[in-house]
mmCIF file as Biopython writes it, N, C-alpha, C and O atoms, coordinates in Angstrom:
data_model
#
loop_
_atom_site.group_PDB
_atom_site.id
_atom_site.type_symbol
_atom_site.label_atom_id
_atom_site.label_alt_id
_atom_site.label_comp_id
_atom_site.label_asym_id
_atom_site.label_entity_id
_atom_site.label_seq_id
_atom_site.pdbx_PDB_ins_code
_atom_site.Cartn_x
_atom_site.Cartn_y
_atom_site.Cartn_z
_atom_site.occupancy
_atom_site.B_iso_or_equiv
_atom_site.auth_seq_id
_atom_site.auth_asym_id
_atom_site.pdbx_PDB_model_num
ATOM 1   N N  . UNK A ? 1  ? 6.458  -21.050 6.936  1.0 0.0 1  A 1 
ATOM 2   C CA . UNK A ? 1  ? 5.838  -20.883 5.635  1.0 0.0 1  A 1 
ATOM 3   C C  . UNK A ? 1  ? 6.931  -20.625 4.603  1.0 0.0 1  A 1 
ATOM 4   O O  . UNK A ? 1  ? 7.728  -19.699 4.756  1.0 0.0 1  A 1 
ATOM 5   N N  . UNK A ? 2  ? 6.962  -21.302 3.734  1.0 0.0 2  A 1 
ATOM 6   C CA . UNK A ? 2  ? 8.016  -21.407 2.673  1.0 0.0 2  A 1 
ATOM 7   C C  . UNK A ? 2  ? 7.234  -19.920 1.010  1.0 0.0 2  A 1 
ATOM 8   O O  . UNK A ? 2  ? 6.133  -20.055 0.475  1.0 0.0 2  A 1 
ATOM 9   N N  . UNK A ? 3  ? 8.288  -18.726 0.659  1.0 0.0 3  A 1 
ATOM 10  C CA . UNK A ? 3  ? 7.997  -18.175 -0.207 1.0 0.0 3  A 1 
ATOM 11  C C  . UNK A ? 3  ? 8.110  -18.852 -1.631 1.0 0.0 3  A 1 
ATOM 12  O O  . UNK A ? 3  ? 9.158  -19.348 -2.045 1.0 0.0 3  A 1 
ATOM 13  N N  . UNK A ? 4  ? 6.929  -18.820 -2.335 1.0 0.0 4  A 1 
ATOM 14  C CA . UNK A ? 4  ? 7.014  -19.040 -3.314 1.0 0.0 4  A 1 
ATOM 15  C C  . UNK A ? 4  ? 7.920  -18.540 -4.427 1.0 0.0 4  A 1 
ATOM 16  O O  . UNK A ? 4  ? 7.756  -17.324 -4.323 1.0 0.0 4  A 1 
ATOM 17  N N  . UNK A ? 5  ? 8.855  -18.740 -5.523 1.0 0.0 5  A 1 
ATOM 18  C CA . UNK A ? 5  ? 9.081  -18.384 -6.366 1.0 0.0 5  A 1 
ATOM 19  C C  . UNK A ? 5  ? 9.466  -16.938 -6.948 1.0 0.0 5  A 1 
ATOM 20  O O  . UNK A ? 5  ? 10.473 -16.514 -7.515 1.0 0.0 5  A 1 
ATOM 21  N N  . UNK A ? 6  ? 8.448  -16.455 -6.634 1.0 0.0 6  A 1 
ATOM 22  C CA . UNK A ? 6  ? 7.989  -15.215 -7.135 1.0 0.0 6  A 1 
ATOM 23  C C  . UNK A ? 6  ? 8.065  -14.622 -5.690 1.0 0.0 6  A 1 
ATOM 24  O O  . UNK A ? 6  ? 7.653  -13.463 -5.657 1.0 0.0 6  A 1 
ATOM 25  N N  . UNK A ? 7  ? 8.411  -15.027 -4.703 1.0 0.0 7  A 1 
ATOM 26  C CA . UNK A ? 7  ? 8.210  -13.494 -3.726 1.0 0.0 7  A 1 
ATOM 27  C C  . UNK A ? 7  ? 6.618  -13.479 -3.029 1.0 0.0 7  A 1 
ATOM 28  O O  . UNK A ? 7  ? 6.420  -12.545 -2.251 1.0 0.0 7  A 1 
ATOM 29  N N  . UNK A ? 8  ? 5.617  -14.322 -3.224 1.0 0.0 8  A 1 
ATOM 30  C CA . UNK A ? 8  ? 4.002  -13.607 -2.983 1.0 0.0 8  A 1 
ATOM 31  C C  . UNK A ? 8  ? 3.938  -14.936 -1.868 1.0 0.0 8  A 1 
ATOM 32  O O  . UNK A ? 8  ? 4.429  -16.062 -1.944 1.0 0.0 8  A 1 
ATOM 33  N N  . UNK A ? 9  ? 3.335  -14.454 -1.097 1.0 0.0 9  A 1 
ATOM 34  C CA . UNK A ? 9  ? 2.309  -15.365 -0.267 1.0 0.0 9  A 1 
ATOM 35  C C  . UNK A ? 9  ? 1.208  -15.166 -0.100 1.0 0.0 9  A 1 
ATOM 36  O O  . UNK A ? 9  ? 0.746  -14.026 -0.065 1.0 0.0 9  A 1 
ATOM 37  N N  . UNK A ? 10 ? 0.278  -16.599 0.093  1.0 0.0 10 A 1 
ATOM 38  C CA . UNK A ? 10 ? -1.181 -15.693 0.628  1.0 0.0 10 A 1 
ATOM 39  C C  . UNK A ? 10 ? -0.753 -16.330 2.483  1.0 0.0 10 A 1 
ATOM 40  O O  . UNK A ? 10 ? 0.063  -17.086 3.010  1.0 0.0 10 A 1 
ATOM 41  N N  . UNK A ? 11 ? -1.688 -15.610 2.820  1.0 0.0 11 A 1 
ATOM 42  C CA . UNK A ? 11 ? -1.454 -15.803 4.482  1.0 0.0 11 A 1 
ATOM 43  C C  . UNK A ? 11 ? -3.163 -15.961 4.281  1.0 0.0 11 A 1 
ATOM 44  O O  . UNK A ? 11 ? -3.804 -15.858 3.235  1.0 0.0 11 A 1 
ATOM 45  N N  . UNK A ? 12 ? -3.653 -16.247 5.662  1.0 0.0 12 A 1 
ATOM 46  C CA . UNK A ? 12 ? -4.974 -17.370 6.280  1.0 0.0 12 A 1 
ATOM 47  C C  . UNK A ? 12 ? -5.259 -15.617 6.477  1.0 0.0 12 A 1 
ATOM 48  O O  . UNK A ? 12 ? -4.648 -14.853 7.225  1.0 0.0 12 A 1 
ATOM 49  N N  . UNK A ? 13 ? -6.315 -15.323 5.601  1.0 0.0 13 A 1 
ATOM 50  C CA . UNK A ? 13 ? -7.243 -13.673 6.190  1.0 0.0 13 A 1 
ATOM 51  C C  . UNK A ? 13 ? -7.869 -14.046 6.882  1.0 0.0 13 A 1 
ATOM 52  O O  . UNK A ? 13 ? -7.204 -13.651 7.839  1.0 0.0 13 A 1 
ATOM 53  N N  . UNK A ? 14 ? -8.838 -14.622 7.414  1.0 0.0 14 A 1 
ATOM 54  C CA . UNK A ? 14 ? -9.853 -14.945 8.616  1.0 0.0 14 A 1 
ATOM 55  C C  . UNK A ? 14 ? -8.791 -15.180 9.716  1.0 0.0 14 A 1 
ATOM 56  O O  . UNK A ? 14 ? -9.091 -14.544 10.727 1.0 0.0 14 A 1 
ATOM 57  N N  . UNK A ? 15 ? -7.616 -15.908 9.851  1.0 0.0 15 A 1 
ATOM 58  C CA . UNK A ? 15 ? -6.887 -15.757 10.782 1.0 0.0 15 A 1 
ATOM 59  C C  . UNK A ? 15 ? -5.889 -14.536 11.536 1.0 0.0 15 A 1 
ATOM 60  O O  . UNK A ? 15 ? -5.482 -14.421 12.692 1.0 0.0 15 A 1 
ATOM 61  N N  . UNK A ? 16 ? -5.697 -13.648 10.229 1.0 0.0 16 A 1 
ATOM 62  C CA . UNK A ? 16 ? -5.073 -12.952 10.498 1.0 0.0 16 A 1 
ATOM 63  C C  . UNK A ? 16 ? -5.724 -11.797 11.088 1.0 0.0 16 A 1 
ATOM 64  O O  . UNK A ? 16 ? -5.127 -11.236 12.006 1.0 0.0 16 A 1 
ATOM 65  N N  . UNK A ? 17 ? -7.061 -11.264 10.643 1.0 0.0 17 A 1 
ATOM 66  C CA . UNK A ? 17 ? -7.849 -10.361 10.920 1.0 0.0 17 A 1 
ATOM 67  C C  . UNK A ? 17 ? -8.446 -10.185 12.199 1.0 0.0 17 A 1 
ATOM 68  O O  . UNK A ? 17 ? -8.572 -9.152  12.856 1.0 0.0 17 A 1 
ATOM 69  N N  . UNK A ? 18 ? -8.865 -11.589 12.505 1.0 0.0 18 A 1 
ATOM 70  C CA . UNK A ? 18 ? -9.274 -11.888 14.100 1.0 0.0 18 A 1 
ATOM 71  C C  . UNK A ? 18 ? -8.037 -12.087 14.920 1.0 0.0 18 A 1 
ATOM 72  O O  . UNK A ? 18 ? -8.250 -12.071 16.133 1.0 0.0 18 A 1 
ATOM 73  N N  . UNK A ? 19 ? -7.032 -12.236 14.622 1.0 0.0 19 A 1 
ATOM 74  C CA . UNK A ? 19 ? -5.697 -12.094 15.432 1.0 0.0 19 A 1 
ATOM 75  C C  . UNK A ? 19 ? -5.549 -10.123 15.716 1.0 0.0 19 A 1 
ATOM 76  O O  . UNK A ? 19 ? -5.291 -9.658  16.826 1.0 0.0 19 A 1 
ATOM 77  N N  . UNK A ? 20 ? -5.710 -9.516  14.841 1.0 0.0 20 A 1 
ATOM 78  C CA . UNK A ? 20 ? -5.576 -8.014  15.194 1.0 0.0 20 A 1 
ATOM 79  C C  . UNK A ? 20 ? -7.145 -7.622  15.602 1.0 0.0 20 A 1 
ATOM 80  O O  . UNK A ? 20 ? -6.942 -6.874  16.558 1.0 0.0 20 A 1 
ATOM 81  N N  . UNK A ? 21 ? -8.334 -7.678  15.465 1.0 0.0 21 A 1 
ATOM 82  C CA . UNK A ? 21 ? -8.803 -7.805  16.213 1.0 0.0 21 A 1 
ATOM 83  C C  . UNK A ? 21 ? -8.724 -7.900  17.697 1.0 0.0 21 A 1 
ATOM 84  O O  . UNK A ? 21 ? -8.860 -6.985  18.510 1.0 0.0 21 A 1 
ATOM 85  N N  . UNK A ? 22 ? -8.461 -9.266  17.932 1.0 0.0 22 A 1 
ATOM 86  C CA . UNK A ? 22 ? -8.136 -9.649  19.611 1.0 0.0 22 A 1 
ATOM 87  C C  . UNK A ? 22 ? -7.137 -8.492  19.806 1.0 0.0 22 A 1 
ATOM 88  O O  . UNK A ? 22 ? -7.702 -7.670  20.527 1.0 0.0 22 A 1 
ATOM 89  N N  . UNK A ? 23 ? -6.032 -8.111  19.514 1.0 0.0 23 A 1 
ATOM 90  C CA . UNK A ? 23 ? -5.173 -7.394  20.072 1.0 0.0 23 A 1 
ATOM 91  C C  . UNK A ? 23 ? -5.618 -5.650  20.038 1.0 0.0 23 A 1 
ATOM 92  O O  . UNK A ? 23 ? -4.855 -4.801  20.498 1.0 0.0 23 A 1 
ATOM 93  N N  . UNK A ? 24 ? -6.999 -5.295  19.402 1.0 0.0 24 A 1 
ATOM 94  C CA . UNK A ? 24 ? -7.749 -3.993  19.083 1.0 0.0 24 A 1 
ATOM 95  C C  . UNK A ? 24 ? -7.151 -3.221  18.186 1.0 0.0 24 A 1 
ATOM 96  O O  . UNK A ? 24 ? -7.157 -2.013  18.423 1.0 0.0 24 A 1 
ATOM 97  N N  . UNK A ? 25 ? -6.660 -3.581  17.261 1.0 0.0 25 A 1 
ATOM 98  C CA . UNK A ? 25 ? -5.613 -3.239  16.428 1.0 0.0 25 A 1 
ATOM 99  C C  . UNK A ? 25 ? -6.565 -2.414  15.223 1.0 0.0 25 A 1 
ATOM 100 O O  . UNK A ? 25 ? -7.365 -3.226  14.758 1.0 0.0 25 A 1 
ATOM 101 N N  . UNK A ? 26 ? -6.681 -1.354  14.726 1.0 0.0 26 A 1 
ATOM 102 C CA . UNK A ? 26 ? -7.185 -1.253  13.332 1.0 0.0 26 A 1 
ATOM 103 C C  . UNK A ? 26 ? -6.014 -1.924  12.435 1.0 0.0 26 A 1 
ATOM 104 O O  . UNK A ? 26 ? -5.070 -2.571  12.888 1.0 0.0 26 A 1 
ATOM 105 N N  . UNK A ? 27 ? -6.277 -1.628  11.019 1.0 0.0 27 A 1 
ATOM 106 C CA . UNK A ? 27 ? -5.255 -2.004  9.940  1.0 0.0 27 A 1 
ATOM 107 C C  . UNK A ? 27 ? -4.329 -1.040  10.133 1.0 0.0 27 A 1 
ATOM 108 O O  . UNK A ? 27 ? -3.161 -1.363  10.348 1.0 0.0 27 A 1 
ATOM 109 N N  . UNK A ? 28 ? -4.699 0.217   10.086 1.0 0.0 28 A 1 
ATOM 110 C CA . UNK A ? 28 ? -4.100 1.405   10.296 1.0 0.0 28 A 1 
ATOM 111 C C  . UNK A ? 28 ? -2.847 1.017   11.765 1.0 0.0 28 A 1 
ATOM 112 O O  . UNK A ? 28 ? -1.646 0.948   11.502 1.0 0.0 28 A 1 
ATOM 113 N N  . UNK A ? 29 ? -3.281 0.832   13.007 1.0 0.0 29 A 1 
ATOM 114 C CA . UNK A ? 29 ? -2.687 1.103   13.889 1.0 0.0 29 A 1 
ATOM 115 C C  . UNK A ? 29 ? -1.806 -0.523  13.800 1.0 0.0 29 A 1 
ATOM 116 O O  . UNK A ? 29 ? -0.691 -0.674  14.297 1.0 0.0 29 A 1 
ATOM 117 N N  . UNK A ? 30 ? -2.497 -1.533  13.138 1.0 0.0 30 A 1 
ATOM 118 C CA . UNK A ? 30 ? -1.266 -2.572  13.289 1.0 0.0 30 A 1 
ATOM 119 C C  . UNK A ? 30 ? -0.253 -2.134  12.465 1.0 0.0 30 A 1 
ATOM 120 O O  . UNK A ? 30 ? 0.854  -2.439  12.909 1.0 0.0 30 A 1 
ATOM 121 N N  . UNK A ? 31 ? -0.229 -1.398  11.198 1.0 0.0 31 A 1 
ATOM 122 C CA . UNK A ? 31 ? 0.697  -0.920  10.363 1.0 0.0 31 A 1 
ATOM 123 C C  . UNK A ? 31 ? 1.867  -0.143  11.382 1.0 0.0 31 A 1 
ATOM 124 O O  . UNK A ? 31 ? 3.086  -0.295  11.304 1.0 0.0 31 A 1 
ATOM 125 N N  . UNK A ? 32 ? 1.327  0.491   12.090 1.0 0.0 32 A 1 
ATOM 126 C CA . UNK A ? 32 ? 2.066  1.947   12.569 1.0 0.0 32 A 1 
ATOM 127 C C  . UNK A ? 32 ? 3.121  0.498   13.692 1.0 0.0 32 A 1 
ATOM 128 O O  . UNK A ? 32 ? 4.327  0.268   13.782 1.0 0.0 32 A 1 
ATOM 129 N N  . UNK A ? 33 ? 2.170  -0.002  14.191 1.0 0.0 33 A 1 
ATOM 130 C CA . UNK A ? 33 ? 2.600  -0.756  15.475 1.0 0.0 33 A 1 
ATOM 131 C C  . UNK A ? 33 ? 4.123  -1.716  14.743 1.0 0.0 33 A 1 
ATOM 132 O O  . UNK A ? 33 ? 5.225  -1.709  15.292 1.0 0.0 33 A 1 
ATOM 133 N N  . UNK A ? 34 ? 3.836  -2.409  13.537 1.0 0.0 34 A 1 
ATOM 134 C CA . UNK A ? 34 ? 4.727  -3.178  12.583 1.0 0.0 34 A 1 
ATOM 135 C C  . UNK A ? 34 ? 5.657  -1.862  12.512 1.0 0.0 34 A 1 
ATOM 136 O O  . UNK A ? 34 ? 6.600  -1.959  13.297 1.0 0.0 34 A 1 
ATOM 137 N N  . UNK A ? 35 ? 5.641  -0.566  11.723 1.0 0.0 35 A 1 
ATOM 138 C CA . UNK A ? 35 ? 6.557  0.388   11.967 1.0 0.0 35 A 1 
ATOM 139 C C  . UNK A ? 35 ? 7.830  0.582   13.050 1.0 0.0 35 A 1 
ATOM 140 O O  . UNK A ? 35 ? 9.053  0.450   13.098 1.0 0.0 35 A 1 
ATOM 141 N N  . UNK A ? 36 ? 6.546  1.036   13.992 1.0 0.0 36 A 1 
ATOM 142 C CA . UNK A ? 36 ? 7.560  0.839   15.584 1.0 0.0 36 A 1 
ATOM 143 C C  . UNK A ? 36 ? 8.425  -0.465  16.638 1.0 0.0 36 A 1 
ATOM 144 O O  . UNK A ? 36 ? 8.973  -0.497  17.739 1.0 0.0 36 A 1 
ATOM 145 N N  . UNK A ? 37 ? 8.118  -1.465  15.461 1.0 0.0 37 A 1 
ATOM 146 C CA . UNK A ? 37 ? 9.116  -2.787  15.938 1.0 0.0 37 A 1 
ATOM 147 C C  . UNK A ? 37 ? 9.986  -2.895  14.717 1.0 0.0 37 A 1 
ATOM 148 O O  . UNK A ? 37 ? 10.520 -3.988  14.529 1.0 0.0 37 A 1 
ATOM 149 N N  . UNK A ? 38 ? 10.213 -1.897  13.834 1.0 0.0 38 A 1 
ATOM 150 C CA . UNK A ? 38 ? 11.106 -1.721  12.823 1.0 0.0 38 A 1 
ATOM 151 C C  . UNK A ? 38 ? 10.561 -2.947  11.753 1.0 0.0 38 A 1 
ATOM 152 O O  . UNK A ? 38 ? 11.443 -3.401  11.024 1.0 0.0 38 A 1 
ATOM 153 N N  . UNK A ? 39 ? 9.204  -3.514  11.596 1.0 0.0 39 A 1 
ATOM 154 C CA . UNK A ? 39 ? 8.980  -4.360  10.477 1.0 0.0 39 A 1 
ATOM 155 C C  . UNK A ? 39 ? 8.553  -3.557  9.214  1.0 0.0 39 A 1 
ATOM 156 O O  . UNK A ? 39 ? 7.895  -2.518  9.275  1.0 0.0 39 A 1 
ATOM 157 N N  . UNK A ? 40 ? 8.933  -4.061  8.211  1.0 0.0 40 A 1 
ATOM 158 C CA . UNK A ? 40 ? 8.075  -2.947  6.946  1.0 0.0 40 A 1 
ATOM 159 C C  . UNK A ? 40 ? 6.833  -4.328  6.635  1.0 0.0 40 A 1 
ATOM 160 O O  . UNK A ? 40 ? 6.977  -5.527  6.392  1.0 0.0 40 A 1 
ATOM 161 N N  . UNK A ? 41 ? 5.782  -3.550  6.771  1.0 0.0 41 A 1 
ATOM 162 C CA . UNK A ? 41 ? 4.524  -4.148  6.906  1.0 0.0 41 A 1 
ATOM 163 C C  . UNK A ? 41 ? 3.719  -2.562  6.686  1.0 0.0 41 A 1 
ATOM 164 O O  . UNK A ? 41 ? 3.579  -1.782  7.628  1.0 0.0 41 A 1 
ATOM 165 N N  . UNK A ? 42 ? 3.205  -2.248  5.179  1.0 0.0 42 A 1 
ATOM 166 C CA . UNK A ? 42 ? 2.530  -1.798  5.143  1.0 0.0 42 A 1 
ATOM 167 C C  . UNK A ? 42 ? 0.968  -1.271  5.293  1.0 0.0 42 A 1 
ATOM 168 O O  . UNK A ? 42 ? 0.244  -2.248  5.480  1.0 0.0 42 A 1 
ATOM 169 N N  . UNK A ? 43 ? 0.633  -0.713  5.282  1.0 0.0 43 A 1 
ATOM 170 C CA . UNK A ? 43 ? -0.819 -1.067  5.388  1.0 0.0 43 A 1 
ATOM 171 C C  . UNK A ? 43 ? -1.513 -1.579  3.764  1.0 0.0 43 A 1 
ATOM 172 O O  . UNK A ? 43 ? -2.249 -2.522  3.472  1.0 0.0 43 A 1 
ATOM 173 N N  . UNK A ? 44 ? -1.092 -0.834  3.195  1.0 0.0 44 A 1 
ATOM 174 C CA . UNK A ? 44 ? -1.575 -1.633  1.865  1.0 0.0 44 A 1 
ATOM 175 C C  . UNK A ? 44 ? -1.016 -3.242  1.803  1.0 0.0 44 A 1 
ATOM 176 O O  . UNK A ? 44 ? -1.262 -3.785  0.726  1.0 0.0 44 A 1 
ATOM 177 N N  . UNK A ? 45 ? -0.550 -3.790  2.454  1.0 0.0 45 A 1 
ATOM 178 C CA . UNK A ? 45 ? 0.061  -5.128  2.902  1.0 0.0 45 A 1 
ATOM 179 C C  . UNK A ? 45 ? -0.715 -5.854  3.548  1.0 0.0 45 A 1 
ATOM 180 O O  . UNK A ? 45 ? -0.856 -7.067  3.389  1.0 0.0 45 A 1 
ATOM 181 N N  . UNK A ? 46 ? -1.443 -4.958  4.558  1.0 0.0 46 A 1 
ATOM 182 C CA . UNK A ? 46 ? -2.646 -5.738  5.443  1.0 0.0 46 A 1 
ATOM 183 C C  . UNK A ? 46 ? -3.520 -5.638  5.039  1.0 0.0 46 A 1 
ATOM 184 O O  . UNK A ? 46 ? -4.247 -6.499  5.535  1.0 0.0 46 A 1 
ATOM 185 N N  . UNK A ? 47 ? -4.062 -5.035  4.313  1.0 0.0 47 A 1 
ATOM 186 C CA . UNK A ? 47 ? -5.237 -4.539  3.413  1.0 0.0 47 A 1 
ATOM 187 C C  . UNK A ? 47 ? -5.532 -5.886  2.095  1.0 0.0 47 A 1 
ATOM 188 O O  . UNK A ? 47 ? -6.547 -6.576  1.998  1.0 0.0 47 A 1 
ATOM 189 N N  . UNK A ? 48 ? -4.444 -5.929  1.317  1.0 0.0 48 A 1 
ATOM 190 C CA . UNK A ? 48 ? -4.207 -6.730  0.879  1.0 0.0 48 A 1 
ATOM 191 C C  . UNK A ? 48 ? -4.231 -8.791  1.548  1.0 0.0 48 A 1 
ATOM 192 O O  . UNK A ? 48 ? -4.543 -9.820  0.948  1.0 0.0 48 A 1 
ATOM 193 N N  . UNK A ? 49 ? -3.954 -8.653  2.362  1.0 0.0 49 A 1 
ATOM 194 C CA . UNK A ? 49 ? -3.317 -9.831  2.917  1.0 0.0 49 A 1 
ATOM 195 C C  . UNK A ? 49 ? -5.293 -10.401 3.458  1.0 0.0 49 A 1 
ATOM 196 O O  . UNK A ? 49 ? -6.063 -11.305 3.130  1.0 0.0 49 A 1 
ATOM 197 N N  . UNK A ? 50 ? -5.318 -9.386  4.271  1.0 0.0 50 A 1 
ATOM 198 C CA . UNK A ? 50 ? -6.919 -9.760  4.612  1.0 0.0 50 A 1 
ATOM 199 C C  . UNK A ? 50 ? -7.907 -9.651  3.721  1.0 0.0 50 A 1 
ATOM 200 O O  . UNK A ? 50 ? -9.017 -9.898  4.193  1.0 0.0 50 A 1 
ATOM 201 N N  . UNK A ? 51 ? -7.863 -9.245  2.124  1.0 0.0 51 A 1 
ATOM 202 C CA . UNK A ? 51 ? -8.777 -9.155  1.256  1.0 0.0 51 A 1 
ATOM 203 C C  . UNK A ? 51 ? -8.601 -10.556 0.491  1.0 0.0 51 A 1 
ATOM 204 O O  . UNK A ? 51 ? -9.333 -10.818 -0.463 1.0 0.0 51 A 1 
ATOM 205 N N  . UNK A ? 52 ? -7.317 -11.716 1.064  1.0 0.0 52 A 1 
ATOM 206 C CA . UNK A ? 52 ? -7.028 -12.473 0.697  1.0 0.0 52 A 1 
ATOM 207 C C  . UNK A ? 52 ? -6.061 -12.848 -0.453 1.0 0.0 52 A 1 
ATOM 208 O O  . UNK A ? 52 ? -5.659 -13.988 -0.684 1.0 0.0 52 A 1 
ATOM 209 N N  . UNK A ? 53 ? -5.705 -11.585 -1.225 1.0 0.0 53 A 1 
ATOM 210 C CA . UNK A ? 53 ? -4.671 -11.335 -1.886 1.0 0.0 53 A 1 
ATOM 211 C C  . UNK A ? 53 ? -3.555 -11.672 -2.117 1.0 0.0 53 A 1 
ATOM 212 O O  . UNK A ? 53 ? -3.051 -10.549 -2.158 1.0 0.0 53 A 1 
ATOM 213 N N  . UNK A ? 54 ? -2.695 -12.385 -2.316 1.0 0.0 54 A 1 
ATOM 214 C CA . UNK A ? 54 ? -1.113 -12.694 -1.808 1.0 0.0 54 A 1 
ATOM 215 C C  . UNK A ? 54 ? -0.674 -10.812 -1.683 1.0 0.0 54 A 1 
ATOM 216 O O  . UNK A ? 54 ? -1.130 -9.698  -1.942 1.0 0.0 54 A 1 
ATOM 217 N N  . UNK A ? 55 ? 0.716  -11.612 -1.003 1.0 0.0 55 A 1 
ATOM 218 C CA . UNK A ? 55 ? 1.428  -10.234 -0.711 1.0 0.0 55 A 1 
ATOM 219 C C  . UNK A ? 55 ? 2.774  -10.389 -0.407 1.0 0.0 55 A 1 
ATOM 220 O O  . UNK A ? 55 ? 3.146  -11.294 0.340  1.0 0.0 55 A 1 
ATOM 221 N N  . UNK A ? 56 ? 3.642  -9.491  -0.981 1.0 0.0 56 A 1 
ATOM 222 C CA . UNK A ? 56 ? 5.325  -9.535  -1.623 1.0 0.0 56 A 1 
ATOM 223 C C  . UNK A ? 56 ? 5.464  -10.083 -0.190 1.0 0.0 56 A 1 
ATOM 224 O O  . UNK A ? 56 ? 4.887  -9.806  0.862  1.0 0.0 56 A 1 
ATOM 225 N N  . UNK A ? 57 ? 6.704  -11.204 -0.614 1.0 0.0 57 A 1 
ATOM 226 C CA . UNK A ? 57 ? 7.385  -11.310 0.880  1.0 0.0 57 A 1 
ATOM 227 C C  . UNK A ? 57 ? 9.040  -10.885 0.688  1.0 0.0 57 A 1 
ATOM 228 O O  . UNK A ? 57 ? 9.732  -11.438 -0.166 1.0 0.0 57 A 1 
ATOM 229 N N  . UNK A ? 58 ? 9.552  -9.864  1.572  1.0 0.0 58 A 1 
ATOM 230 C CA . UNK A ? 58 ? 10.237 -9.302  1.845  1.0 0.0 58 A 1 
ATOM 231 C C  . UNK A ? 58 ? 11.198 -9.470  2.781  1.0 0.0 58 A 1 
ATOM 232 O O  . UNK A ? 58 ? 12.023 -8.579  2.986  1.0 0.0 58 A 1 
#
């Protein structure tokens, strides 16, 4: 996936949501989980991302 310009992407929310899902993930605990593999992936990031929102790419 190529960043736009500006830094924002939108990512596929129906894909992404049922992907943490399958893995039993809340938003909360995929955040923490992104934490503990050293990614910065906030939760206001996933929150965002699955409300369909773009979101900074970093």
């Amino acid at each position: 996936m190529i960043a736009p310009q500006d830094g924002r992407l939108r990512l596929d929310r129906q894909r992404l949501k049922q992907h943490r899902k399958r893995l039993g993930f809340s938003q909360e605990a995929l955040a923490e989980y992104c934490f503990d593999q050293r990614l910065c992936v906030s939760i206001a990031s996933i929150k965002r991302a699955e409300s369909g929102r773009a979101v900074l790419y970093r």
